[in-house]
C-alpha positions as CSV (number, residue, x, y, z in Angstrom):
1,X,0.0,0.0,0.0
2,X,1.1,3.4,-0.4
3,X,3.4,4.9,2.3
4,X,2.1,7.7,5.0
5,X,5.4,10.1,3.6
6,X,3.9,9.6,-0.2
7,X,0.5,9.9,0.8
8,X,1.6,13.2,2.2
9,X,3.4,14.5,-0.7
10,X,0.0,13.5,-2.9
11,X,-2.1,15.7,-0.7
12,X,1.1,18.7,-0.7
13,X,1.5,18.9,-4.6
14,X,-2.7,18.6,-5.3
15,X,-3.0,20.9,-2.6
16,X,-0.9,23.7,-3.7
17,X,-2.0,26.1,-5.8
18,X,-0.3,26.7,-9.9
19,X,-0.9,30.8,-9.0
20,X,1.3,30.5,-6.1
21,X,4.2,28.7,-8.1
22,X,4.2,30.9,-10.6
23,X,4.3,33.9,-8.0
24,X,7.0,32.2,-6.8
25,X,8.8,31.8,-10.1
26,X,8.4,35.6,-11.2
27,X,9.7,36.4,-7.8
28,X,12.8,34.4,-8.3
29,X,13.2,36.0,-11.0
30,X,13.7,32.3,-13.0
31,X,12.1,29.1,-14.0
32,X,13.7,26.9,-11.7
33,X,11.2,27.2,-9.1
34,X,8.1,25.9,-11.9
35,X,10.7,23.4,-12.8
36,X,11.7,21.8,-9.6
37,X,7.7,21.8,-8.8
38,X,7.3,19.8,-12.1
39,X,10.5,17.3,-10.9
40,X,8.6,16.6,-7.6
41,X,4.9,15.8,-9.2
42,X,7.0,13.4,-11.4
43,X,8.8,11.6,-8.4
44,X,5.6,11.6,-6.9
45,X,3.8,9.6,-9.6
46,X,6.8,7.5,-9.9
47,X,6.0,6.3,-6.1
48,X,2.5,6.3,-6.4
49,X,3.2,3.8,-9.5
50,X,5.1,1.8,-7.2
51,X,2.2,1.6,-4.4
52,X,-0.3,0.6,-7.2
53,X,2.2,-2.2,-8.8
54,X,2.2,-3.7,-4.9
55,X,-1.5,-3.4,-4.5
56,X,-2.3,-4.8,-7.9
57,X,-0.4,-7.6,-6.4
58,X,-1.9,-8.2,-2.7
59,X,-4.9,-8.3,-4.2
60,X,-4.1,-10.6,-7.0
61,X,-2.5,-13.2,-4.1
62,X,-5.9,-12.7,-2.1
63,X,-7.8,-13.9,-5.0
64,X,-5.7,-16.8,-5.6
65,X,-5.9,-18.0,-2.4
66,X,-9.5,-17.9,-1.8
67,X,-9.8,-19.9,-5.2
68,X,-7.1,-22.0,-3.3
69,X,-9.0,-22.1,-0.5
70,X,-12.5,-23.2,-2.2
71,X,-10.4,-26.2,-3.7
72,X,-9.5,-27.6,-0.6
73,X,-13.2,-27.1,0.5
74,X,-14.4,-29.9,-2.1
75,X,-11.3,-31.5,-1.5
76,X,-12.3,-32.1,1.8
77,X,-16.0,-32.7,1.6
78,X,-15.6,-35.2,-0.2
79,X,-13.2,-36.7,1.8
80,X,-15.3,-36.3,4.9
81,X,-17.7,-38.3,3.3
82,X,-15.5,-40.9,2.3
83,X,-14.3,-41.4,5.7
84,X,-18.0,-42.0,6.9
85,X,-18.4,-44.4,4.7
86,X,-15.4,-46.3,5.9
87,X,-16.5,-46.3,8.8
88,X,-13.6,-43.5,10.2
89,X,-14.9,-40.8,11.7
90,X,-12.4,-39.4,13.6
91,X,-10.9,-39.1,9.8
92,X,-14.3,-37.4,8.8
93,X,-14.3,-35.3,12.2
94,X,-10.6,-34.0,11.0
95,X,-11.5,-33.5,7.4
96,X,-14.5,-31.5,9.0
97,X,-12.3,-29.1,11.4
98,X,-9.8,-28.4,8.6
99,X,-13.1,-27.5,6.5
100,X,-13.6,-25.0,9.2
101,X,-10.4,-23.7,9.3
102,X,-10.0,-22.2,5.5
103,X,-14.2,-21.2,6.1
104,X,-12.7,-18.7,8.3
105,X,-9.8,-17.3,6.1
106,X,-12.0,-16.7,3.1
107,X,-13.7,-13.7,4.8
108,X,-10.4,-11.9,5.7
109,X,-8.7,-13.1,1.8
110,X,-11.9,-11.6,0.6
111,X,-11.4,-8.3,3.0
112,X,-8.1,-7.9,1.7
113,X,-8.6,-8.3,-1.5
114,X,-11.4,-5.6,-1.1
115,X,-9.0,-3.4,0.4
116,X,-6.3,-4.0,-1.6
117,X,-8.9,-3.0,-4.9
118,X,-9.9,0.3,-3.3
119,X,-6.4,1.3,-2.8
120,X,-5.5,0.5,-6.1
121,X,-8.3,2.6,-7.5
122,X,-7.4,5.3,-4.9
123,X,-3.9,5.7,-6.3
124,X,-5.0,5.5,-10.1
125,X,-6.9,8.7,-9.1
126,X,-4.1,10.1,-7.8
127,X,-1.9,9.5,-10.8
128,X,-4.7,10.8,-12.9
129,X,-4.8,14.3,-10.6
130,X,-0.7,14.0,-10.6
131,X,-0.5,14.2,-14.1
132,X,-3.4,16.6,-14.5
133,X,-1.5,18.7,-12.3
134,X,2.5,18.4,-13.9
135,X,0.3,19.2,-17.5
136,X,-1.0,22.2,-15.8
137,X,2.8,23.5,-14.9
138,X,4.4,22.6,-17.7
139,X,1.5,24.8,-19.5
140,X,2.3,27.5,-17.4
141,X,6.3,27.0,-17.4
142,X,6.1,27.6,-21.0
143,X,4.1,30.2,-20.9
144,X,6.3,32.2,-18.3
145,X,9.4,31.2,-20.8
146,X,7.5,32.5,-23.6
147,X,7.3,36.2,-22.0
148,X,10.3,36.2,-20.7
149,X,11.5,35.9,-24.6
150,X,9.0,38.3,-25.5
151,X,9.1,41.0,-22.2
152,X,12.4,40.3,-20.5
153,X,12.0,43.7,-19.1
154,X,8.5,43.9,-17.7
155,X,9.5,41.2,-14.7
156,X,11.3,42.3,-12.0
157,X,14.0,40.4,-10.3
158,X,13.2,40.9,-6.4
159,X,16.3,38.2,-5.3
160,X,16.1,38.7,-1.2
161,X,12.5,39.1,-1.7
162,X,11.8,36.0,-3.5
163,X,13.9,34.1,-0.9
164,X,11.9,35.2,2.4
165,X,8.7,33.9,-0.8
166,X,10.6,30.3,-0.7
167,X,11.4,30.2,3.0
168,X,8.1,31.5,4.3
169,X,6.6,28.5,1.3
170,X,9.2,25.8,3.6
171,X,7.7,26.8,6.7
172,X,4.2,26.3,5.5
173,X,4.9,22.8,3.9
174,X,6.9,21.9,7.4
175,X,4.1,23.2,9.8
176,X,1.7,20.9,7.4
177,X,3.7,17.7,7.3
178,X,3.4,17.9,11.3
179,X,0.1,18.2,10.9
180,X,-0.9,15.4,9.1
181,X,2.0,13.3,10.5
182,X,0.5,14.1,14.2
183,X,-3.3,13.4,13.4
184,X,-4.0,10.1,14.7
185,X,-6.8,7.6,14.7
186,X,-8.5,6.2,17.5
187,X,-6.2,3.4,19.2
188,X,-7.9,0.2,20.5
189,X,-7.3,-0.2,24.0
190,X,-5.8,-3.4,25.1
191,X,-7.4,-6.1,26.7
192,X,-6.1,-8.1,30.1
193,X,-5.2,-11.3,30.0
194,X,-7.8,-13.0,31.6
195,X,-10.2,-11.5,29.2
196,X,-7.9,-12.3,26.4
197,X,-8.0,-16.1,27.5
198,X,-11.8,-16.2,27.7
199,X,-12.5,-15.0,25.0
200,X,-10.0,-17.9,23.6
201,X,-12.2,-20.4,25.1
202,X,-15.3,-19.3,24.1
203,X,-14.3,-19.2,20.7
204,X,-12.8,-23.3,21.4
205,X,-16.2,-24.0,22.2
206,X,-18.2,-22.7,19.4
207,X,-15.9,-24.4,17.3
208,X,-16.1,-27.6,18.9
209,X,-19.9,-27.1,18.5
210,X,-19.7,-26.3,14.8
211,X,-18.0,-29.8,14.6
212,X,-20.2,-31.6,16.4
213,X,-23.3,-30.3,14.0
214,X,-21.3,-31.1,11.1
215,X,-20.8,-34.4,12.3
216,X,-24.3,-35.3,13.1
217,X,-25.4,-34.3,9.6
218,X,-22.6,-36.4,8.0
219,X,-24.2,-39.3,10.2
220,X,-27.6,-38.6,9.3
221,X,-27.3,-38.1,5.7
């Protein structure tokens, strides 16, 4: 999935405004400001590529083992059955508990896979507004180069002014990484460890009861 530092840098380029680059640029008094700005969208999208890539991936493995998963489901039906018939029921009761066991990993393969979809999408968004976004400066990079051919007069170079611009722009980006880096979700709080090793049991039991009724249906049918 894609990292908190890139998911950051998504929400600082989209965020920023093209008028406020280009402020910048005409205060500098060059186009290294629009350009640098176009060098960072691109690194961004290169990392958000990356995140999709490994997302594409989680939830191509969650698919394939929930169809992994169903297959051992007939596998062991069947063999469930066979056991009855021989006579074996303690191989039946087994084939029966396993059964159980991959019933309960296809609702967390399917959750991941589910999650591992919507981040995907969530990141080909972002690549769409990325590159939305390095058209936009690249539009307006040319544009500023264009009048500086045409009008290399009518901008003014302001140097110390259009530094306290880029440090003042430094200080804003800092103050809102810290921000978002220090907005948390709501923890869980931990359970003790008696509660812990009820709950254990409890969930022993309703296994061994789910057995049980799978048993007595093998016997009666």
């Amino acid at each position: 999935m894609m990292t908190e530092p890139v998911y950051l840098r998504v929400k600082r380029v989209l965020a920023a405004k093209i008028e406020d680059v280009v402020d910048a640029m005409e205060r500098s008094g060059g186009a290294g400001v629009m350009r640098e700005a176009v060098r960072e969208v691109e690194r961004a999208i290169e990392e958000v590529n990356e995140a999709k890539v490994a997302a594409a991936s989680q939830k191509l493995q969650a698919i394939r083992q929930q169809k992994m998963a169903s297959e051992h489901l007939q596998s062991l039906e069947a063999k469930a059955k066979f056991a009855m018939e021989q006579g074996r029921e303690d191989l039946a009761e087994a084939a029966v508990s396993r059964q159980i066991d991959f019933e309960n990993q296809i609702p967390t393969l399917k959750s991941a896979e589910e999650t591992a979809a919507a981040e995907e999408e969530r990141l080909e968004a972002f690549i769409v507004a990325l590159t939305s976004r390095k058209a936009e400066m690249e539009q307006s990079l040319k544009a500023y180069e264009i009048a500086m051919k045409e009008a290399p007069s009518a901008i003014s170079v302001a140097g110390s002014k259009g530094q306290k611009v880029e440090k003042a722009v430094k200080r804003a980006e800092g103050a809102f990484d810290r921000a978002m880096e220090g907005a948390g979700g709501i923890g869980f709080t931990r359970s003790d460890a008696s509660t812990i090793s009820k709950v254990a049991e409890l969930d022993l039991m309703q296994r061994h009861s789910e057995v049980a009724k799978r048993m007595a249906a093998l016997r009666t049918g």
